[in-house]
C-alpha positions as CSV (number, residue, x, y, z in Angstrom):
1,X,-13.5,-13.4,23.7
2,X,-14.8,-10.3,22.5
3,X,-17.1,-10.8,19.7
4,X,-18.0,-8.3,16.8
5,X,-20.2,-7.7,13.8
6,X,-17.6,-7.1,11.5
7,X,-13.9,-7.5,11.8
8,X,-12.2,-5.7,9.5
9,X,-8.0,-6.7,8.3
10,X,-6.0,-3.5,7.5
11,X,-5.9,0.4,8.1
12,X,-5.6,1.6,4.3
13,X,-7.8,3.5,3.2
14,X,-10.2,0.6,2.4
15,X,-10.2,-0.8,5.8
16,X,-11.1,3.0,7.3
17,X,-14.1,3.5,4.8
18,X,-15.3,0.3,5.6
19,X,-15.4,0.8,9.8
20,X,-16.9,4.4,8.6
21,X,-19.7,2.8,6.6
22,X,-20.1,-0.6,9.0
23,X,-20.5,1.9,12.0
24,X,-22.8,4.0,10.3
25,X,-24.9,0.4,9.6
26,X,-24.6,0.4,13.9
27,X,-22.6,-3.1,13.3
28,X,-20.0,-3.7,16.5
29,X,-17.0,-3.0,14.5
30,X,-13.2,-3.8,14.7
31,X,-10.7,-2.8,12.6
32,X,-6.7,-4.9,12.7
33,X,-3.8,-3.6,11.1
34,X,0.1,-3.5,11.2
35,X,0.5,-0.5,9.3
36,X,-1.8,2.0,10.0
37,X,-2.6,4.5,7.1
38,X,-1.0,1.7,4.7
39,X,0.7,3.2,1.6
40,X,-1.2,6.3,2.1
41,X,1.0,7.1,4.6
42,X,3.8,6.5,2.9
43,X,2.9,9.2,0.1
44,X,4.7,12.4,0.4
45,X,1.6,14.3,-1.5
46,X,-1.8,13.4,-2.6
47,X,-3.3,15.3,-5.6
48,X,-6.1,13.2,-6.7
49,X,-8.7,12.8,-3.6
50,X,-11.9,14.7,-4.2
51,X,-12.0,17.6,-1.5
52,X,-8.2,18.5,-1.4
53,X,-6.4,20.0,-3.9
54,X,-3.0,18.7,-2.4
55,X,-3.2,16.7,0.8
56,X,0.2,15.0,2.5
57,X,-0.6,11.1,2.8
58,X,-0.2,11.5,6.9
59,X,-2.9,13.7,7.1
60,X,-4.9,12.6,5.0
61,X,-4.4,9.0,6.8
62,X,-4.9,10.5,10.1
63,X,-8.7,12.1,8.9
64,X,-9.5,8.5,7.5
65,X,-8.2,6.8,11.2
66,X,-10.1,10.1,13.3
67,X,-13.0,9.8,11.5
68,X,-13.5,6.0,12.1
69,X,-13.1,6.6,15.9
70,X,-15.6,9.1,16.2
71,X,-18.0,7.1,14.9
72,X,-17.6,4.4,17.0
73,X,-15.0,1.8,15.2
74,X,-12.3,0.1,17.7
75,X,-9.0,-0.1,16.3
76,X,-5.8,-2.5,17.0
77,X,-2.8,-0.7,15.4
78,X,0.5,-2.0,15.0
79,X,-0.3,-6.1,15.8
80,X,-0.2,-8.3,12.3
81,X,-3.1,-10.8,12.1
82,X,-1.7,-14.5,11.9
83,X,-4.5,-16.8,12.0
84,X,-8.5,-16.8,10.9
85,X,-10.3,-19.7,11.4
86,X,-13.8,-20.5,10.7
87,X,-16.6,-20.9,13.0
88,X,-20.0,-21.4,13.6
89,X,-21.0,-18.2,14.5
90,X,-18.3,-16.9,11.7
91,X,-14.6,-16.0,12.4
92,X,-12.1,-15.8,14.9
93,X,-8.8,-13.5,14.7
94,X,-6.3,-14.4,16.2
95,X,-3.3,-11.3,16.8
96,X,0.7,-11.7,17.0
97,X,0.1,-11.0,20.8
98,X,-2.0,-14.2,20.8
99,X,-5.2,-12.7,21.6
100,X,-8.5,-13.7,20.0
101,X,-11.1,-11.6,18.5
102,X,-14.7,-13.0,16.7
103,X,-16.9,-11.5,14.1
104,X,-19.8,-12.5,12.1
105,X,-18.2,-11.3,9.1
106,X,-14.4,-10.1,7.9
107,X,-14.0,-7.8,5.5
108,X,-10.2,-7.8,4.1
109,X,-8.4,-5.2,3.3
110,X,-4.8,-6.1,3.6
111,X,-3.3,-3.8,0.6
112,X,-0.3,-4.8,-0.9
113,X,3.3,-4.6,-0.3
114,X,5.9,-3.2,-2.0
115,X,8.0,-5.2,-4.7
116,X,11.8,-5.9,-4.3
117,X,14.5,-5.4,-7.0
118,X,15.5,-9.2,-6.4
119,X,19.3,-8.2,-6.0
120,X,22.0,-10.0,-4.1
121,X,22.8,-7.7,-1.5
122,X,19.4,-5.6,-1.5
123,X,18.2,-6.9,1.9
124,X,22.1,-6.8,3.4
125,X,21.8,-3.0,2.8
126,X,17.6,-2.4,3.4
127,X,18.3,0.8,6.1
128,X,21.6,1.4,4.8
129,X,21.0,3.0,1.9
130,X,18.2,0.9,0.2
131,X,14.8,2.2,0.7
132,X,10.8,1.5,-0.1
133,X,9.6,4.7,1.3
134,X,10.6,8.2,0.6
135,X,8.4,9.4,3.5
136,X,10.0,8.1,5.7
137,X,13.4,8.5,5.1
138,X,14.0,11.5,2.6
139,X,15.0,13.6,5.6
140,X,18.0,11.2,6.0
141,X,20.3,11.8,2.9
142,X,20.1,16.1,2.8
143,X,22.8,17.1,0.8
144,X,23.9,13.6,-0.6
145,X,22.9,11.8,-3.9
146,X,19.7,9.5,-4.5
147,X,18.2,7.4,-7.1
148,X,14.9,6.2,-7.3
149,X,13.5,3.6,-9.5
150,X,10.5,3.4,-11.2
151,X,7.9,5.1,-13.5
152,X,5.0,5.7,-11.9
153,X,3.5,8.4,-9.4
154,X,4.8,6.8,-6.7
155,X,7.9,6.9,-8.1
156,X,8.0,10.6,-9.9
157,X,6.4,11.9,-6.4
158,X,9.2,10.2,-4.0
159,X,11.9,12.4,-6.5
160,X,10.0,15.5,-5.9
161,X,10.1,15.0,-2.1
162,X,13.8,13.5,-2.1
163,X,14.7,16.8,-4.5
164,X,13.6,18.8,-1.4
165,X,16.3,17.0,0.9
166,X,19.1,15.6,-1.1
167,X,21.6,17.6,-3.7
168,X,21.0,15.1,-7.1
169,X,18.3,12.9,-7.4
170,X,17.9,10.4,-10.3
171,X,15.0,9.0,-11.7
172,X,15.7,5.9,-13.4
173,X,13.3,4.1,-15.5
174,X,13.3,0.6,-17.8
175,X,11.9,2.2,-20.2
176,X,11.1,5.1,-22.4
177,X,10.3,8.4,-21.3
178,X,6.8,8.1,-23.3
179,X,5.8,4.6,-21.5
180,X,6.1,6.3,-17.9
181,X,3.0,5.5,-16.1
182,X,2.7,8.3,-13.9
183,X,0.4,11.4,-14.3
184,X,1.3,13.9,-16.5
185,X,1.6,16.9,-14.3
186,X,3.5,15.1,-12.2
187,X,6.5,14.1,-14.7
188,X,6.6,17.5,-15.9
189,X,7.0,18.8,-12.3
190,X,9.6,16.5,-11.7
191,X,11.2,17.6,-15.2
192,X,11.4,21.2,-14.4
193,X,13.2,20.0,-11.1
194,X,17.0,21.3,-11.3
195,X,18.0,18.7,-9.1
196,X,16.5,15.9,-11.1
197,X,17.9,14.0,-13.6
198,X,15.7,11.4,-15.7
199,X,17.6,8.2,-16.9
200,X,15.6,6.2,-19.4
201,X,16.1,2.4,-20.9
202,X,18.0,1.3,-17.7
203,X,17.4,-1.5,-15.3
204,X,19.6,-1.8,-11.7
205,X,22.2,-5.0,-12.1
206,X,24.1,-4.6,-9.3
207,X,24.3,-2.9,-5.8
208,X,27.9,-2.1,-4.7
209,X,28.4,-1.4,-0.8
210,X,29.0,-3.3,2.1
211,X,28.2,-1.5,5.3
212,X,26.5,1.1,3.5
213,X,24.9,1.5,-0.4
214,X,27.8,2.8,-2.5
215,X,27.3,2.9,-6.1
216,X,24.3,1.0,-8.4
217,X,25.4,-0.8,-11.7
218,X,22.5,-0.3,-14.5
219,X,21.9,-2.2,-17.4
220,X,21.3,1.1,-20.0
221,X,20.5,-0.7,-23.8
222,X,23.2,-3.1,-23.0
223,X,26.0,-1.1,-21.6
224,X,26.9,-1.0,-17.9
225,X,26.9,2.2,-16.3
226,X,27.8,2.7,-12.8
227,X,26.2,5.8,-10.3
228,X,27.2,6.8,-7.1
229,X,24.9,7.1,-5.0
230,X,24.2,7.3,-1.0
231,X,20.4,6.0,-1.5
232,X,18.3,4.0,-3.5
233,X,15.0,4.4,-3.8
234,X,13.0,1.3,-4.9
235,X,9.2,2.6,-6.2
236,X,8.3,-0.3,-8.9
237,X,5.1,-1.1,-8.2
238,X,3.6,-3.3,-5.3
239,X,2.2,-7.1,-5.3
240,X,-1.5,-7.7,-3.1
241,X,-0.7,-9.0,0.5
242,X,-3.0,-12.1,0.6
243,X,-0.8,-14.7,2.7
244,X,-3.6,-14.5,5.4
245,X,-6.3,-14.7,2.5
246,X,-4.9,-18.0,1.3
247,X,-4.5,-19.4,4.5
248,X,-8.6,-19.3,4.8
249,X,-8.8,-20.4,1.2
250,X,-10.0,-17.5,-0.3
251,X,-10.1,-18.0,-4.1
252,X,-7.0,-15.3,-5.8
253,X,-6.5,-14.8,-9.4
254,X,-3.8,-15.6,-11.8
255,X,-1.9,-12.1,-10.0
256,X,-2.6,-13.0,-6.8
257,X,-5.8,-10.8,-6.4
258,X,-8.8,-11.9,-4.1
259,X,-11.6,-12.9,-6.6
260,X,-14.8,-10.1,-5.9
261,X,-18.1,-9.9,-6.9
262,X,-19.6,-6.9,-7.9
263,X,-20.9,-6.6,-3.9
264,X,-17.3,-7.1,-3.1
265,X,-17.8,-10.5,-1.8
266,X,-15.6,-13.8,-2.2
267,X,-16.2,-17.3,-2.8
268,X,-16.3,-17.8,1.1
269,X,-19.9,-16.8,2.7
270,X,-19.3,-14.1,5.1
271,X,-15.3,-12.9,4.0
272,X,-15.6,-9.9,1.8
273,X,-12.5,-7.8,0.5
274,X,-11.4,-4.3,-0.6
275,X,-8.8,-2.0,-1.9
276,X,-6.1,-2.6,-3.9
277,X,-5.5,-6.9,-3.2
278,X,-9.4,-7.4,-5.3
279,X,-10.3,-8.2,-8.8
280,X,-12.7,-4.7,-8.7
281,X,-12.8,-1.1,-9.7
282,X,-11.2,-2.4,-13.0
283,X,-7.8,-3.1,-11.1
284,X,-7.5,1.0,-10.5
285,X,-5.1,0.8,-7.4
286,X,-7.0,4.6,-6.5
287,X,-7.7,6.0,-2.7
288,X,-11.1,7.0,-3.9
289,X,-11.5,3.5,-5.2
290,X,-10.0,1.6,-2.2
291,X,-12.5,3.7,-0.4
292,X,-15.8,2.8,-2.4
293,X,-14.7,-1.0,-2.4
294,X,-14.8,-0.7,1.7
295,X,-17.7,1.3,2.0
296,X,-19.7,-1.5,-0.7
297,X,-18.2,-3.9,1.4
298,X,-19.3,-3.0,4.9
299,X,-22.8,-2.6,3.2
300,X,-22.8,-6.2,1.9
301,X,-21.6,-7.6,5.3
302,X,-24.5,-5.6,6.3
303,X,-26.9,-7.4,4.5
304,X,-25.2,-10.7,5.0
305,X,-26.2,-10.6,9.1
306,X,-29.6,-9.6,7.9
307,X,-30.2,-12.3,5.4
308,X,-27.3,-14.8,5.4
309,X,-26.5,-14.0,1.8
310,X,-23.3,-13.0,0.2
C-alpha cells in the first residue's frame, strides 16, 4: 500500500488548490476524484476568476489539473472513493477498483451535486431530454427548443450557451424577475438574447414524454401551462456531496455542510475540508473561494504532521 502525506477527495477546484499548496509544503500528495474539473467543468463561461476576463470552465479546469502535475501532485481520475477508515498512522482510501491508498491526513473536497426536480418521470427521461449540464450537451438539441430552470448564474449562463445551439430557449424561474440570484450582467445579457424568453412565477409539475421529453407542464400563479419542448435543463441549485463524510463521522450542519474551523479543519484530528460542501467563506459557493479553502487547508494538514494539531 502506497502511503502519502496528504490524500486529497475531489478534483474541483478546491481539491487542485490544495495538491498545488500541499506540494509546494514538499508533502507526498494524492489527489481522488470521479469527476475531474467538478462543476467547473461543467460551466460554459467563467467571468469572475481574478486573471481572466472570460475563461471557459474546461480550460480553466484543465490549468487547475496541469498545474498540480507539474508540481508534483499524483492524480486518480475517474475512480469514486467508497470507504475511509481510520488508522493508526491516519487513513486509508479505499477506490471502486478495490485498491487501497494511506495518508497521514485527508483533506475533503467532494463538491456538491446537482439537485433534482423530484418529478415522476425525470430519471425515465435523464439523457432523453432531461439534463444537469448544458456543457455537455448543448451541442445536442441545435435547431430544437429548450428550457432551463432556475435563477441563478448557472442557470442564466446555461441559456446563453443553449441560445448558441438551439432555436428558443426558455428560462423559467419560481419567482420574480427581481429575486433572480444571478449576476446582473449576466441577466441582462441573457435578456438582450433574441432567442431567449424569460418566464417568471412558474414552477415545473409535470414532464410529458415517454421515449423522449415532450412537453413540461408549469405551475404559473396557479394556472397550468404546458411548453413544448425537446430539452430540459434542470440548473436549481446543488446540495454538498458528504455521503463519504458521514460515513467517517464527520460532524455536518443542519444543510448538510461539513462543520470547519477557521483553519478549515473538522471535528476529526487529521480530516480537513474545502470548497463548496464546508460551513466557510460565509457559504459563498465561489472558485476563488473553493480555492483559498484548499490552499488553507493543505497548510493546516501541513502543520498537523509537524505538530499533531488540528
Amino acid at each position: 500500500m502506497e502511503e502519502y502525506d496528504v490524500v486529497i477527495i475531489g478534483l474541483g477546484p478546491a481539491g487542485y488548490a490544495a495538491g498545488i499548496y500541499a506540494t509546494r509544503f514538499n508533502m507526498k500528495t494524492l489527489l481522488i476524484g470521479k469527476e475531474p474539473g467538478g462543476q467547473v467543468s461543467e460551466s460554459y463561461k467563467i467571468e469572475n476568476y481574478p486573471g481572466f476576463s472570460a475563461i471557459r470552465g474546461t480550460d480553466l479546469a484543465t490549468k487547475f489539473r496541469e498545474h498540480a502535475i507539474t508540481l508534483g501532485a499524483e492524480i486518480i481520475d475517474f475512480l469514486e472513493v467508497v470507504e475511509i477508515r481510520k488508522t493508526e498512522k491516519g487513513f486509508e482510501v479505499r477506490t471502486e477498483d478495490d485498491n487501497v491508498y494511506s495518508g497521514k491526513t485527508l483533506i475533503l473536497a467532494t463538491g456538491a451535486k446537482k439537485r433534482k426536480l423530484g418529478l415522476p418521470n425525470e430519471d425515465k427521461l435523464r439523457g432523453r431530454g432531461v439534463s444537469y449540464c448544458a456543457t455537455c450537451d448543448a451541442a445536442f438539441f441545435r435547431e430544437k427548443i429548450v428550457g432551463v430552470v432556475g435563477g441563478g448564474d448557472s442557470a442564466v449562463t446555461s441559456a446563453l450557451l443553449l441560445s448558441e445551439y438551439a432555436k428558443k430557449v426558455y428560462l423559467i424561474y419560481r419567482r420574480e424577475r427581481k429575486k433572480m440570484r444571478a449576476m446582473p450582467a449576466w441577466i441582462e445579457k441573457a435578456e438582450r438574447n433574441e432567442k431567449i424568453e424569460m418566464i417568471f412565477n412558474s414552477i415545473p409539475r409535470k414532464l410529458k414524454g415517454e421515449e423522449k421529453l415532450e412537453s413540461v407542464i408549469f405551475d404559473r400563479e396557479g394556472e397550468e401551462i404546458e411548453i413544448k419542448m425537446d430539452g430540459l435543463f434542470v440548473e436549481i441549485g446543488t446540495e454538498p456531496e458528504t455521503r463519504i463524510a458521514e460515513s467517517l463521522g464527520v460532524s455536518l450542519n443542519e444543510n448538510g455542510h461539513i462543520k470547519v474551523r477557521e483553519n478549515m479543519s473538522t471535528n476529526i484530528p487529521g480530516v480537513f475540508a474545502a470548497g463548496d460542501i464546508t460551513t466557510g467563506s460565509n457559504m459563498l459557493a465561489q472558485i476563488i473561494t473553493a480555492c483559498a479553502e484548499g490552499a488553507i487547508a493543505a497548510e493546516s494538514a501541513y502543520r498537523y504532521i509537524r505538530g499533531g494539531v488540528s
